[in-house]
C-alpha positions in Angstrom: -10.5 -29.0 40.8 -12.8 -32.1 40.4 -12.0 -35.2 39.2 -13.8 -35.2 35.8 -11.8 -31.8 35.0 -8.7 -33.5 35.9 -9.6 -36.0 33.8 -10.4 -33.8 30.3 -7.2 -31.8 31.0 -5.3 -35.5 31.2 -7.4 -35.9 28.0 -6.2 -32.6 26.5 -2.3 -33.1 27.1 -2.7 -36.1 25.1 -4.2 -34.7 22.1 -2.1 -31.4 22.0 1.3 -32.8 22.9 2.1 -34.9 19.9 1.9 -31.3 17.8 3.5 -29.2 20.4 6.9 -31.9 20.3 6.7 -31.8 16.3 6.9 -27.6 16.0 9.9 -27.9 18.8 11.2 -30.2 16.8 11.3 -28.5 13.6 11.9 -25.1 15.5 15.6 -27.0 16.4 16.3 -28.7 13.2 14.9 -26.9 9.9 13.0 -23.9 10.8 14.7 -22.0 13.8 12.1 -19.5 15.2 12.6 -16.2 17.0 13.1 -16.5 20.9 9.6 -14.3 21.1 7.4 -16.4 18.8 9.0 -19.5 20.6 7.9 -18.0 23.9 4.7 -17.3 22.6 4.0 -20.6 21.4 5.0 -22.4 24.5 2.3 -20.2 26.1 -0.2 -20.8 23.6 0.8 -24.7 24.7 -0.5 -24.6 27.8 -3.8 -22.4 27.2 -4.4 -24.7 24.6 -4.4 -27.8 27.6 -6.2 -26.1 29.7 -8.9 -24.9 27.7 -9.8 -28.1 25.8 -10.2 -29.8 29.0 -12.4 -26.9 30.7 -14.0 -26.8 27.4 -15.7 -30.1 26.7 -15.9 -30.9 30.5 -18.3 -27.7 29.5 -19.9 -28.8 26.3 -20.9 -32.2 28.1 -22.5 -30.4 31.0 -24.6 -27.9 29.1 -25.0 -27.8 25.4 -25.1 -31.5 24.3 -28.1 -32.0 27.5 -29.5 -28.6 26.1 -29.3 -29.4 22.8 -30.7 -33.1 23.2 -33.6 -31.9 25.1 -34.6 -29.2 22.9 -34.3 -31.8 20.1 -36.8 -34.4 21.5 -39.2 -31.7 23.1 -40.0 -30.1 19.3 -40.0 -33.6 17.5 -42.6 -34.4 19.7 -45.1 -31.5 19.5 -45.9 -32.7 16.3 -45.7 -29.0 14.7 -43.4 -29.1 11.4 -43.5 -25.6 11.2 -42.1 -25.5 15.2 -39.2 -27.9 13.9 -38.6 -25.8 11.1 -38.5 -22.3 13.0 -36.2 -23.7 16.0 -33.9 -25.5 14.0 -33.6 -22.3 11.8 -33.1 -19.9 14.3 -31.0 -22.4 16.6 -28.9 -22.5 12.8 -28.3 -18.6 12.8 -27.8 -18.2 16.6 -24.8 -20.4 17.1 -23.0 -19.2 13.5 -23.4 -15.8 13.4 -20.4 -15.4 16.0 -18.3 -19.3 15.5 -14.8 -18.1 16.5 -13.4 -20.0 13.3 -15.4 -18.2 11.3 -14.6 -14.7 12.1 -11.2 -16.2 11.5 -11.8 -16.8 7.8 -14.0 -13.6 7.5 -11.1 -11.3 8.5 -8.5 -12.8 5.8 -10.8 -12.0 2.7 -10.4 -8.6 2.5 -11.6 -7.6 -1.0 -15.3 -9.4 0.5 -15.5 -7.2 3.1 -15.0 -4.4 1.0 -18.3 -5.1 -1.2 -20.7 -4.0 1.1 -21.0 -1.7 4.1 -21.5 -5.1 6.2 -17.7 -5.9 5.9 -16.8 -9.0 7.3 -20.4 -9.6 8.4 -21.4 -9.7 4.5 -19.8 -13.2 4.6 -20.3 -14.1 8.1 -24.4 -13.6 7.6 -24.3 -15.5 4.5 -22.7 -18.6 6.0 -25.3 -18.5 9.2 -28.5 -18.0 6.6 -27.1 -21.5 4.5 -26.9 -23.3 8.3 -30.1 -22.0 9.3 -31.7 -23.2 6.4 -29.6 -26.6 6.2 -30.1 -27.2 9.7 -33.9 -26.6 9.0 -33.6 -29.1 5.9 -31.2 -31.6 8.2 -34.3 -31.9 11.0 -37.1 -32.1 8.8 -35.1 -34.8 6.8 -35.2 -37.0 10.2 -38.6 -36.4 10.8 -40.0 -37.8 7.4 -37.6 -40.8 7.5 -35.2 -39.3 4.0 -32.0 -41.4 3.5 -29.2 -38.9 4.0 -27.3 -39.6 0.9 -29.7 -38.8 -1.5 -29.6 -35.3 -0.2 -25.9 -34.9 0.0 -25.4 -36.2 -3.7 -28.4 -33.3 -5.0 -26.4 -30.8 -3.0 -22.7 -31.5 -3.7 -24.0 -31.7 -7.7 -25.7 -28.3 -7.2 -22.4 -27.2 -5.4 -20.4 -28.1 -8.3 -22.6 -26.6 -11.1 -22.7 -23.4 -9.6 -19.1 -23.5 -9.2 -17.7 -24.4 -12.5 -20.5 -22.6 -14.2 -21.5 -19.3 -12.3 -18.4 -18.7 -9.5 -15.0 -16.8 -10.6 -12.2 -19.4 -10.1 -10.3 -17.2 -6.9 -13.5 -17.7 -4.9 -13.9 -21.7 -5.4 -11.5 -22.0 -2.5 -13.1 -19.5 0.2 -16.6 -21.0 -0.6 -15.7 -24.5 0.2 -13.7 -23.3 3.6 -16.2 -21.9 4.2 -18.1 -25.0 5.0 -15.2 -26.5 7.0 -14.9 -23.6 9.3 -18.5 -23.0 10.0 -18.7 -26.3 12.1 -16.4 -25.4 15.0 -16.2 -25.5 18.4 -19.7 -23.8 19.4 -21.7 -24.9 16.7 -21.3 -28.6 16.6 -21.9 -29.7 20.5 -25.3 -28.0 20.0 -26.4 -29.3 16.3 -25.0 -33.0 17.5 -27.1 -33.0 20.2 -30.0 -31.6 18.1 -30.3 -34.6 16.4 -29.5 -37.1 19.2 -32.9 -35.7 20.6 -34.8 -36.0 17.5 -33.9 -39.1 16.5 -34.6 -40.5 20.0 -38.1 -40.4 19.9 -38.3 -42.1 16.7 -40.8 -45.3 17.0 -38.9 -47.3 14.0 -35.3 -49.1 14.1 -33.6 -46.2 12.2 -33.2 -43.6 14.7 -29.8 -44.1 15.3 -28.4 -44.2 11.8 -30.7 -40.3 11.8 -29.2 -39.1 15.0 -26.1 -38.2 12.7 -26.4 -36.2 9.8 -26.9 -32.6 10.7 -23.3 -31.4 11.0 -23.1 -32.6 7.5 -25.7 -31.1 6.0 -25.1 -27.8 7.8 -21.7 -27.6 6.0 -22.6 -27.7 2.6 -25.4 -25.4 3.2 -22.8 -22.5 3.5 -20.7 -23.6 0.4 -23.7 -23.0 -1.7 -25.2 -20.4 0.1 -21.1 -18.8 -0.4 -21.1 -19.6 -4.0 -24.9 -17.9 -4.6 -22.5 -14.7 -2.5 -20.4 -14.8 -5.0 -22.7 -15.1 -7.8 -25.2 -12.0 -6.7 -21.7 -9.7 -6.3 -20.0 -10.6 -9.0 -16.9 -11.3 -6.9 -13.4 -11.7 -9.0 -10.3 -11.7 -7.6 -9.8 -11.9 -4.8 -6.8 -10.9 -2.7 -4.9 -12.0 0.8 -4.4 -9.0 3.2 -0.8 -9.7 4.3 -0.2 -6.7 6.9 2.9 -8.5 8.2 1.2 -8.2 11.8 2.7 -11.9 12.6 6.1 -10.7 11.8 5.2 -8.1 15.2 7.0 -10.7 17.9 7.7 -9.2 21.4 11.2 -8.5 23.2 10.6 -9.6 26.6 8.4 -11.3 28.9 6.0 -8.0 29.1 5.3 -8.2 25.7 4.1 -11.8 25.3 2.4 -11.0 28.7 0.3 -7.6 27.0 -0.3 -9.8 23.5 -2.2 -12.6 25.9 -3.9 -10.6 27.8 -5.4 -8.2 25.2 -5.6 -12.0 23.0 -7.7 -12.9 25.6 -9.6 -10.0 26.3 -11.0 -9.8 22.4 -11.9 -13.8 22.5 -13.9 -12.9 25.9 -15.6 -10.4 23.9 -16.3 -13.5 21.3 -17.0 -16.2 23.0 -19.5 -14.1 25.2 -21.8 -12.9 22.3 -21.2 -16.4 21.0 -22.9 -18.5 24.3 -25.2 -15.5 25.1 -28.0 -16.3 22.4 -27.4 -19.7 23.2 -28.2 -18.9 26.9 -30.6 -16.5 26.4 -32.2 -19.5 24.3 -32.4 -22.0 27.4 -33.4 -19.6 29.2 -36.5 -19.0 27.4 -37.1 -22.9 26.7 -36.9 -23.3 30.5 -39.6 -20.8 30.9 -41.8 -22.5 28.2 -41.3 -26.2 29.0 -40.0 -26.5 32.5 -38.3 -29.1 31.2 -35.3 -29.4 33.7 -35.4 -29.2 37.3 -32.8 -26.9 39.7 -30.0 -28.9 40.2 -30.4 -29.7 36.6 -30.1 -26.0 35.8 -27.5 -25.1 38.3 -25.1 -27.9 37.0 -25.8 -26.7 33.2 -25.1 -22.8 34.3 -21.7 -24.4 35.6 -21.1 -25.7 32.4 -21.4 -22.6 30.0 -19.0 -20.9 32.7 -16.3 -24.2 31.9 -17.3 -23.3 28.4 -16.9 -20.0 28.7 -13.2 -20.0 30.1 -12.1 -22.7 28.0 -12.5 -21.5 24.8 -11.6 -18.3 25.5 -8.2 -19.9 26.5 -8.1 -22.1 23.7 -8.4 -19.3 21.3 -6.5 -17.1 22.9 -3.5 -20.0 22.6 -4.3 -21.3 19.5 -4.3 -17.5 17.4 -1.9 -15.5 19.8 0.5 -18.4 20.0 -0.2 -20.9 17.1 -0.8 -18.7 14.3 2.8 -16.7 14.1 4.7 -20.2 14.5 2.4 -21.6 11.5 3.5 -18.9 9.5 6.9 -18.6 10.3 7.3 -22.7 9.9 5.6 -22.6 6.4 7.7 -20.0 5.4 11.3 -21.7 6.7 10.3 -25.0 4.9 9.1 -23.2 2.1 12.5 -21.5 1.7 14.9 -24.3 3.1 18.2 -24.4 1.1 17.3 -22.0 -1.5 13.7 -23.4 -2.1 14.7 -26.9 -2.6 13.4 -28.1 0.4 9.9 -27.0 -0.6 8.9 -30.6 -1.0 9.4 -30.8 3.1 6.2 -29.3 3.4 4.5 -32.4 2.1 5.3 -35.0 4.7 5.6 -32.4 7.0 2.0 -31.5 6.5 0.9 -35.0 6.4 2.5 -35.6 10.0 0.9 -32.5 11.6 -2.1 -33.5 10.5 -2.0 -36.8 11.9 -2.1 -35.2 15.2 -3.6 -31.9 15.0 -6.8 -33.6 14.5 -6.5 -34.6 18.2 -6.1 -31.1 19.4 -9.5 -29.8 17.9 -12.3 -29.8 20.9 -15.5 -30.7 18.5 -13.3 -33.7 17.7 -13.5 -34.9 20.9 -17.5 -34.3 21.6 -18.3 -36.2 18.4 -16.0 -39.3 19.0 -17.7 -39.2 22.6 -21.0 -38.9 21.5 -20.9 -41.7 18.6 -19.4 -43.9 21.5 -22.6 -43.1 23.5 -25.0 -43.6 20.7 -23.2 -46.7 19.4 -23.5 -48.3 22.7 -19.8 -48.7 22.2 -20.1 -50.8 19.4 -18.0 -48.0 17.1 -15.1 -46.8 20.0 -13.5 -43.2 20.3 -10.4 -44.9 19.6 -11.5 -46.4 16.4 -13.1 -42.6 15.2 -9.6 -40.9 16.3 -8.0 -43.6 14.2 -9.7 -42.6 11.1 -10.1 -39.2 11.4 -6.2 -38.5 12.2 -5.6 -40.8 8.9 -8.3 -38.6 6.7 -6.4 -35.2 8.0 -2.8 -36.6 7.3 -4.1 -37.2 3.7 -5.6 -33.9 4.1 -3.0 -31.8 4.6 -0.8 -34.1 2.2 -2.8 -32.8 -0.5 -3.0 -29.6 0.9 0.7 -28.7 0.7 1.2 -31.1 -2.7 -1.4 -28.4 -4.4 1.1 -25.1 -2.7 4.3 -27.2 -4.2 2.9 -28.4 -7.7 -0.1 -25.5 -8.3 -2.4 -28.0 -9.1 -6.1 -26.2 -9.5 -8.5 -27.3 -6.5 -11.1 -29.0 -8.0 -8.6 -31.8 -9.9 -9.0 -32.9 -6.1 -12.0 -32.0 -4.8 -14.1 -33.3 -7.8 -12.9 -37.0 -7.3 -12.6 -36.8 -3.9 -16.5 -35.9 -3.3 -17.4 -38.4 -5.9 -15.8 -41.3 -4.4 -17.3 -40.0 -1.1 -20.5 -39.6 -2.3 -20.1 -43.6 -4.2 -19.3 -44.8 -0.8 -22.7 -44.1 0.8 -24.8 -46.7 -1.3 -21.8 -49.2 0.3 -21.5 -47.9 4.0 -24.5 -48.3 6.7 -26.5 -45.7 6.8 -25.3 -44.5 10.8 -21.8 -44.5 9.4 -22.9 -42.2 6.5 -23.8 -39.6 8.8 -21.0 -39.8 11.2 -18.3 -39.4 8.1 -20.4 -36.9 6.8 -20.1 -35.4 10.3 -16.8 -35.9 10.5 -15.6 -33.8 8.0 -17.3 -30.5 9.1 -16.0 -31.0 12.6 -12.2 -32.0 11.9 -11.8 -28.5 10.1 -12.1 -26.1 13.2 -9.9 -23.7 15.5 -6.3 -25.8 15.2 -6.6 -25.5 11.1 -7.8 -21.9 11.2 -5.4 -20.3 13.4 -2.2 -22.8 12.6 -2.7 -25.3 9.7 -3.7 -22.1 7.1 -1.4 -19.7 8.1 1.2 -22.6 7.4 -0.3 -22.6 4.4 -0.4 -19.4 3.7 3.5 -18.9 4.9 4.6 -21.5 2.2 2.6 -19.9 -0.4 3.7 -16.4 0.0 7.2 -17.6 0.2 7.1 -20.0 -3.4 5.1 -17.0 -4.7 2.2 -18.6 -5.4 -1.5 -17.1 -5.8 -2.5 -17.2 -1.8 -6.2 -17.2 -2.6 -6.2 -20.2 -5.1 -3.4 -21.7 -3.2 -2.9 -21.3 0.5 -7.1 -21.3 1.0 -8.1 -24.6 0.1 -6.5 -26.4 3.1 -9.6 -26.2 5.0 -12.2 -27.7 2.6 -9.5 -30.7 1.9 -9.6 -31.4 5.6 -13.9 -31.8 5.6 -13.1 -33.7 2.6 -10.8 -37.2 3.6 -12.7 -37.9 6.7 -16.0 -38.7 4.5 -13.8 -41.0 2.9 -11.8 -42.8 5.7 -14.5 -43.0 8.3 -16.7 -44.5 5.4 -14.1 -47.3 4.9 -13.9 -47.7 8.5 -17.9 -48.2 8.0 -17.7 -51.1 5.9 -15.4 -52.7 7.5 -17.0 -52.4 11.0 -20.2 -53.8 8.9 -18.0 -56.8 7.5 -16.7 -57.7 10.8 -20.2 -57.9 12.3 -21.3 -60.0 9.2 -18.7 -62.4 9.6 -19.5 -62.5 13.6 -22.8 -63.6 13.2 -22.2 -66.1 10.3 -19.7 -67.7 12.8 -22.7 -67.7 15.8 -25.2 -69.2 13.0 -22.7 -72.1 11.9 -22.2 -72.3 16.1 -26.1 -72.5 16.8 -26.2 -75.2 13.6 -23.7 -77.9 15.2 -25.3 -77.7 18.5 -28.4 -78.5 17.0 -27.1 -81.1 14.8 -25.5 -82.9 18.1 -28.5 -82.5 20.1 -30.2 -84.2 17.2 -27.8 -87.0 16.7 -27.6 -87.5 20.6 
């Protein structure tokens, strides 16, 4: 095992620990769980460790260089049209099979039945609105287009079609469906995308660019969702509740058979998910002999860590995560005869404090800000603010299960003081909020936060579709907020540095003068 594994799986124990000791300590105090979804879960534990470590010790060896290189090398052909086909097809490639996605897609049932396409109907929609975001996010760097001015005409258009156009039980779907889109496959590559473009940029600016893509390629699916909705007419939607997570082995065999066929599906995932990816570099390679052997040989090593980790992350995180989510939600839900229902709020708010931490795209964007900031805006200070956006988040998220309060009464003023905040913030910190929000809402709220969700709702009787869904899009939605904040006061602090080194300079002066 080399050292800079051991390190990410040092890295990952951290991060997934703080949630594993809070569902042991609820499973001991207010919501006891079965022996076999206890067993399970501890599994799902140490998959979970393993994976994220194997993962982005993965992600840094082959998709962020990939992904940087094929960045710079289009940017500086010249050719719009080459920019605009890549970033399309690169858009399409790395959604069509997102992990967290197919999650989503296989929980809207009355979707899938519109069309002989079933779940694909919404999967293919969500990749056509990144392709064509993504498309739109690159070209946006390339002729110099300030970010917010973009976000602001497509959260409007968002919102008009929504409140005008959309039935009300698919308001909730469409806007997780740009959380979940930028998971742990997409973002690494569309990060790195725009680290490459921006770094050939001859003007001062091409940091504040080099974020902004994950952004943009999350609101492409919400509208691109909504126009779904629209063209089908879709009204009423409905939660298939089979009762499969209620299926909790006897013994040791059991939780043995549900891993290994749990990880035997995700294999079959995660494979057609890095395939086209590979199949991509490949091709590049062959164009633009852009990287020499050892270069390739330590990139083919890293889709392999890639490979292995998410399958084992997803394999723990929906095998073992997603019955104790459910199961919790439902025990705090119920708790002394439904009077503990208001548990779930600061319950919710201190697992999403931590589950933040336990996502892997989390940890390839604090990383890569670090890098690009020349440590000037730390991983520590990101974690910080995006673990303080989430615990809002979910806050919210359960106050809406306990109260019924309709979606957009939050989601309206939240976007619109978002949106306020980026004639305020500096323009870098703008795109990394922006950022921010798509990648916080991957695998951990999927496969655990929703089904908590969905649990609670089930068990107050609530509308799951209105309700439960929603959780998602109010975790891409704090973060914009928080890690704007932390913006300006990062740009305050700096202000108030150099004033200090001006009034420094100006008595040295003054007592070389009077000397």
């Amino acid at each position: 095992m080399t050292t800079a594994l051991k390190q990410k799986i040092i890295e990952s124990l951290t991060s997934v620990l703080p949630v594993a000791l809070i569902i042991i300590a609820l499973a001991i105090t207010f919501t006891p769980l079965d022996s076999g979804i206890f067993v399970l879960f501890l599994a799902g534990v140490f998959l979970l460790i393993l994976g994220m470590g194997c993962f982005t010790l993965g992600a840094d060896m082959s998709m962020l260089v990939i992904g940087e290189k094929i960045g710079s090398s289009v940017t500086q052909s010249r050719k719009i049209w080459l920019v605009a086909l890549v970033s399309f097809l690169i858009g399409i490639i790395v959604t069509v099979a997102e992990p967290d996605l197919q999650i989503l897609a296989r929980q809207v049932s009355s979707l899938a039945e519109k069309t002989f396409l079933g779940n694909y109907l919404l999967i293919l929609t969500v990749a056509a609105g990144v392709g064509i975001f993504l498309m739109l996010a690159m070209l946006r760097i390339v002729f110099h287009i300030r970010l917010s001015y973009i976000l602001i005409g497509f959260y409007v258009i968002a919102f008009i079609l929504a409140f005008c156009f959309v039935d009300k039980s698919f308001w909730a779907v469409a806007f997780d469906s740009g959380g979940v889109t930028t998971g742990p496959m997409t973002v690494p590559f569309i990060m790195s995308l725009g680290v490459g473009v921006a770094s050939i940029r001859s003007d001062g600016n091409g940091k504040d660019d080099s974020f902004g893509l994950v952004a943009l390629s999350s609101i492409g699916p919400v509208i691109a969702v909504l126009i779904l909705g629209i063209a089908f007419k879709i009204k009423g939607l409905t939660y298939p509740d089979t009762g499969e997570w209620r299926d909790v082995p006897a013994n040791t065999y059991g939780v043995l058979f549900l891993y290994l066929k749990g990880g035997a599906d995700h294999a079959a995932e995660v494979f057609i998910a890095l395939s086209p990816i590979l199949v991509f570099f490949l091709g590049f390679q062959l164009l633009t002999r852009a990287f020499h052997r050892k270069q390739i040989v330590r990139i083919c090593f890293g889709f392999l860590y890639a490979f292995v980790g998410l399958v084992l992350f997803l394999t723990g995180a929906n095998v073992g995560f997603m019955r104790v989510g459910r199961a919790i939600g439902e025990g705090l839900a119920s708790l002394w005869g439904g009077n503990g229902k208001w548990l779930l709020i600061p319950v919710g708010m201190l697992i999403g404090y931590f589950v933040v931490a336990a996502e892997p795209a989390v940890h390839v964007l604090n990383k890569q800000v670090e890098r690009i900031s020349a440590g000037a805006i730390t991983a520590k200070s990101m974690k910080r603010g995006l673990c303080t956006g989430v615990c809002i988040s979910l806050g919210l998220a359960m106050l809406r299960i306990v109260t019924h309060i309709n979606i957009m009464w939050i989601l309206v003023p939240g976007y619109s003081i978002a949106l306020v905040l980026t004639f305020f913030t500096p323009p870098m910190f703008t795109g990394i909020a922006f950022d921010s929000g798509g990648v916080a809402s991957g695998a951990m709220v999927s496969s655990f936060v929703l089904p908590m969700a969905i649990g609670a709702c089930s068990s107050l009787g609530g509308y799951v579709m209105t309700e439960a869904f929603g959780c998602v899009a109010f975790v891409a939605l704090t973060p914009l907020i928080t890690i704007q904040i932390l913006g300006i006061r990062y740009r305050s602090k700096t202000q108030r540095i150099k004033r200090n080194f001006l009034s420094g300079e100006d008595k040295i002066i003054e007592y070389e003068v009077d000397a």
